[in-house]
C-alpha positions, 0 to 999 in steps of 0.5 A: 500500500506504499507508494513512491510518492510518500514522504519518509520525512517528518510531516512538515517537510511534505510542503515545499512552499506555502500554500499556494506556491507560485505556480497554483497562485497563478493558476488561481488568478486565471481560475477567477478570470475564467471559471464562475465563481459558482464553482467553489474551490477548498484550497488553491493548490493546483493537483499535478498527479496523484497515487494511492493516498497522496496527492502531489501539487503543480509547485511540488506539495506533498498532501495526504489525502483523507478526502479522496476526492470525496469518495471517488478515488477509493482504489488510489488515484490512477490504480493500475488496473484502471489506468490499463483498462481505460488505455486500451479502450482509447486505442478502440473508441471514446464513444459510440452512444450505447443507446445507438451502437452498444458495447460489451463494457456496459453490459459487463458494469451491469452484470457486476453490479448486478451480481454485487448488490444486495439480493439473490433476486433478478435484477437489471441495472442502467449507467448514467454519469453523475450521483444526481443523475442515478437519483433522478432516474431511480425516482422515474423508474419508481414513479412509472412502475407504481404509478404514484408521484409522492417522494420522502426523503429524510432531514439532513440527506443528500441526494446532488444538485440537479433539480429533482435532487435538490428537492430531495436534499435537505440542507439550503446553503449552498445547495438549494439558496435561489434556484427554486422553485423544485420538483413537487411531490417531495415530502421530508421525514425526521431522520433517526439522527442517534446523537441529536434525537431529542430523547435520546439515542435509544429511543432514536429508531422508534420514535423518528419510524412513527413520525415517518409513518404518520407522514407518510400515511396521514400527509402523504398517503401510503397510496400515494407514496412511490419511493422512500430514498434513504442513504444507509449512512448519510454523507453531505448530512454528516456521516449520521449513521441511521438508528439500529433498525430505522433502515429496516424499518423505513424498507418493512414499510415500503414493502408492506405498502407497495412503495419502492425503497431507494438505497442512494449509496452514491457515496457508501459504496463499493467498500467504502463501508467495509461491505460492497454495500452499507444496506448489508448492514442492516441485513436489508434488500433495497429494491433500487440501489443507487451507485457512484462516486467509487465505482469508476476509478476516478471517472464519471459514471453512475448507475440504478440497479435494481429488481427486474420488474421495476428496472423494466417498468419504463419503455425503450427510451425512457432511461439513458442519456448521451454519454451515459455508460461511456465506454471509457468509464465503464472500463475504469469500473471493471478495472476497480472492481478487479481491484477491490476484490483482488486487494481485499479492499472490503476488508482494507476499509474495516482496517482503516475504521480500526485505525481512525477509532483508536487515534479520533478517540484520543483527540476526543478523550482530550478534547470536550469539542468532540461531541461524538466519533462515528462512521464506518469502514473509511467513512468516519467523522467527528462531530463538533460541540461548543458546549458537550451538554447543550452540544451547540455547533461548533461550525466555526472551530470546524472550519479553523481545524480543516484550515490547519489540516489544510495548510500542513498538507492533509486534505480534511473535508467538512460536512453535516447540516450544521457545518460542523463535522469534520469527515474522513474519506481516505482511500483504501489503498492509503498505507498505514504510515500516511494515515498516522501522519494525517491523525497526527496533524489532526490531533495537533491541530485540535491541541493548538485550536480547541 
């Protein structure tokens, strides 16, 4: 898990200049003049390559990445695999339409994904670009196999920011903030959100199911509910890990009252978790499954998988898109599939969490700021408090710990409704010495800041 690119130096020594170096700085002053300001940079450090857990900067800066370009780059930038598959495509064809004349590649990504996802059941699967775009089409293949039009989605969720998605993500800034109106027939339910339940995390899962079903039978209508979408771990959210049982229940419901439930692992799949898919954790059968982020290597492509009869619900026509399946990305998914199963990187994830619990819970017993550590598999995060009893937010301390993460080269990302959770993304070929060297900035930047 090593790589040549990793410093055996002590941590400081991995920046060569302050960031941003010349180069960056005058790649950021072309940024402005060319790119909306819509489109928001974390740090102004331009990337010249990558591998496995460090990403290298145009001035020759070291970083260690716990981001992984949330969650994208779970097999190491430019994993071998990938890279080879993808070089052989180019030497083939960049694209053709599957929907106009198909090829092997995208039919191979189905049958994976097909076979990897929950359930013995016959299943079908269609590819698209984006974790938006997989959300978007999984509520068409809903609403057209049932009938009904009623969406519930869930406090703190994200679920991207195309305009059905942003109906169903919850938080306003900046997601939602002036490009209303959206998509109607989108309904939210409280969240079983174990460490802000107001009675209690042991009574999370119980109370937060009633408040959804009185939603979704009283307001909504159980007959008029096509979907229920619910991430297994909630990411932009916060990393909240859903109740015991809430999971469960949310799918029991659906089942019970001809709803299909939606399982958007755009970001806590492919091993992310530990398991191919965190919904195994809750021994729960999605009936569509929604995948992103680390499917392809680094390359752009989603997919809907799901039971047969729902998947062929819609006619000829109804799904697909212009460069979705592209053939260049559905090689880079076979690739990092081989690679996650070859390298154990399921097994790799859970070793990671290993890793993280032992060194956040040091930074949390010395610190009353760290209100709760929670995750799983490389998906891990600190949520923190002003206050450990009122647990206020504490959004502004946040933000001065992923800055001195940042300039110590170590790539934080934040995250949850109250912008106060620090998150943890590494990939899972990240070597054991980086992430100690990551934690160990971690923990000097809570030392010096809270």
């Amino acid at each position: 898990m090593s790589s040549d690119l990793v410093s055996r130096e002590p941590t400081a020594d991995r920046l060569r200049c302050p960031v941003p170096g010349r180069r960056s700085a005058e790649l950021d002053r072309r940024r402005r003049a060319a790119v909306s300001s819509g489109v928001g940079v974390l740090l102004p450090a331009y990337a010249d390559r990558g591998e496995d857990g460090v990403v290298v900067d145009v001035d020759g800066n070291r970083f260690i990445d716990l981001a992984s370009g949330v969650a994208v780059t779970t097999v190491g930038n430019r994993n071998p695999r990938v890279v080879a598959r993808v070089r052989d495509q180019l030497d083939r064809f960049t694209h053709t339409g599957f929907f106009l004349t198909p090829y092997e590649s995208y039919v191979e990504v189905a049958e994976e994904l097909n076979r990897l996802t929950p359930g013995t059941h016959e299943k079908r699967t269609a590819l698209f670009n984006s974790g938006a775009e997989a959300v978007e089409n999984a509520v068409k293949i809903a609403r057209t196999a049932t009938g009904r039009r009623g969406v519930i989605a869930f406090d703190h969720a994200f679920h991207g920011r195309t305009n059905l998605a942003m109906a169903l993500t919850a938080k306003n800034q900046p997601y939602k903030a002036g490009f209303g109106p959206f998509a109607g027939e989108v309904h939210r339910a409280p969240m079983a959100y174990p460490y802000r339940w107001p009675s209690g995390p042991e009574r999370a899962a119980q109370e937060a199911f009633e408040a959804f079903r009185t939603l979704a039978e009283k307001q909504v209508g159980a007959e008029n509910t096509a979907a229920v979408i619910l991430e297994p771990i909630q990411g932009e959210g916060g990393f909240v890990v859903p109740a015991p049982g809430f999971f469960r229940e949310i799918a029991r419901w659906c089942a019970d009252n001809g709803a299909v439930f939606i399982a958007d692992e755009v970001q806590t799949g492919m091993c992310r978790t530990g398991d191919w898919f965190a919904s195994s954790y809750e021994h729960t059968v999605p009936d569509l499954v929604t995948t992103a982020k680390g499917l392809a290597g680094g390359l752009p492509l989603s997919g809907v998988t799901g039971r047969a009869e729902l998947m062929d619900a819609a006619g000829p026509g109804g799904l697909g898109g212009t460069y979705g399946g592209n053939p260049l990305a559905c090689e880079a998914a076979l690739g990092a599939i081989e690679a996650m199963e070859e390298g154990g990187l399921g097994v790799r994830a859970r070793e990671i969490e290993a890793l993280f619990r032992t060194g956040l819970g040091a930074i949390a017993d010395r610190h009353p700021s760290v209100g709760e550590v929670r995750g799983r598999g490389a998906m891990m995060a600190l949520e923190l408090v002003e206050d450990p009893d009122t647990r206020r937010p504490a959004a502004a301390l946040t933000r001065r710990i992923q800055q001195y993460c940042l300039d110590a080269g170590v790539l934080v990302l934040t995250a949850g409704t109250f912008d106060n959770v620090l998150r943890f993304l590494p990939p899972l070929v990240i070597s054991d010495e980086q992430l100690t060297q990551g934690l160990a900035v971690l923990g000097e930047a809570f030392d010096a800041l809270a």
